[in-house]
C-alpha positions, 0 to 999 in steps of 0.5 A: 360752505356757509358762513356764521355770522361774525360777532364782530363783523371780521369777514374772517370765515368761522363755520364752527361756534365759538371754542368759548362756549361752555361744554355742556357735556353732552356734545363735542366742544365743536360740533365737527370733531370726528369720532375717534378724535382720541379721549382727554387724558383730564376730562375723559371727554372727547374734543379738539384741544386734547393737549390743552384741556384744563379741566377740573371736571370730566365731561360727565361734571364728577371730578376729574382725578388728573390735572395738568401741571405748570409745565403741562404735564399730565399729574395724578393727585398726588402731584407726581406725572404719569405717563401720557402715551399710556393714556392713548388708544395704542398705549406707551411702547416705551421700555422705560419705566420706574418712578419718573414712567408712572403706568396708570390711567388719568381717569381711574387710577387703574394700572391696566389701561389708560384713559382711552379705555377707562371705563368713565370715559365718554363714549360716542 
């Protein structure tokens, strides 16, 4: 495997681009994520730090509707947490529901599918 040229000499193997760069919305954060890597429940993009996005807009530059909170958790603009293993391609199993068990799509607002199906999420 090649090694990119480190910016400050640390012989540290780094074949990826720096995770600083700007997401341009046209491509992965990384140019290795594979296909499939899931769908952001914030920007709707596809990308490695799904858990650790903060984005204030999706991967297309519109807005992004929900937001992570101080403590990390998924909120929708109401400020009230949704729930996140509804946001995934296999949806929630869970039997909990009520107002702290919110079923609605980050990116939407839908109650039919989460943002894994969204149809603004970015599709490779």
């Amino acid at each position: 495997m090649a090694r990119s040229e480190p910016a400050n000499n640390n012989p540290r193997y780094a074949p990826y681009q720096s995770a600083a760069e700007p997401h341009n919305g046209s491509q992965f954060f990384r140019p290795s994520v594979a296909k499939g890597s899931g769908v952001c429940a914030i920007c709707l993009g596809s990308h490695e730090n799904l858990s650790k996005c903060r984005s204030k807009t999706l991967w297309n530059r519109s807005p992004a509707r929900c937001y992570r909170d101080q403590s990390g958790k998924l909120s929708n603009p109401q400020g009230i947490n949704i729930c996140l293993e509804f946001q995934r391609a296999k949806g929630c199993q869970g039997s909990r529901y009520g107002p702290r068990h919110i079923h609605e799509c980050s990116g939407c607002g839908s109650p039919h599918h989460g943002a894994s199906s969204c149809p603004s999420r970015q599709k490779l």
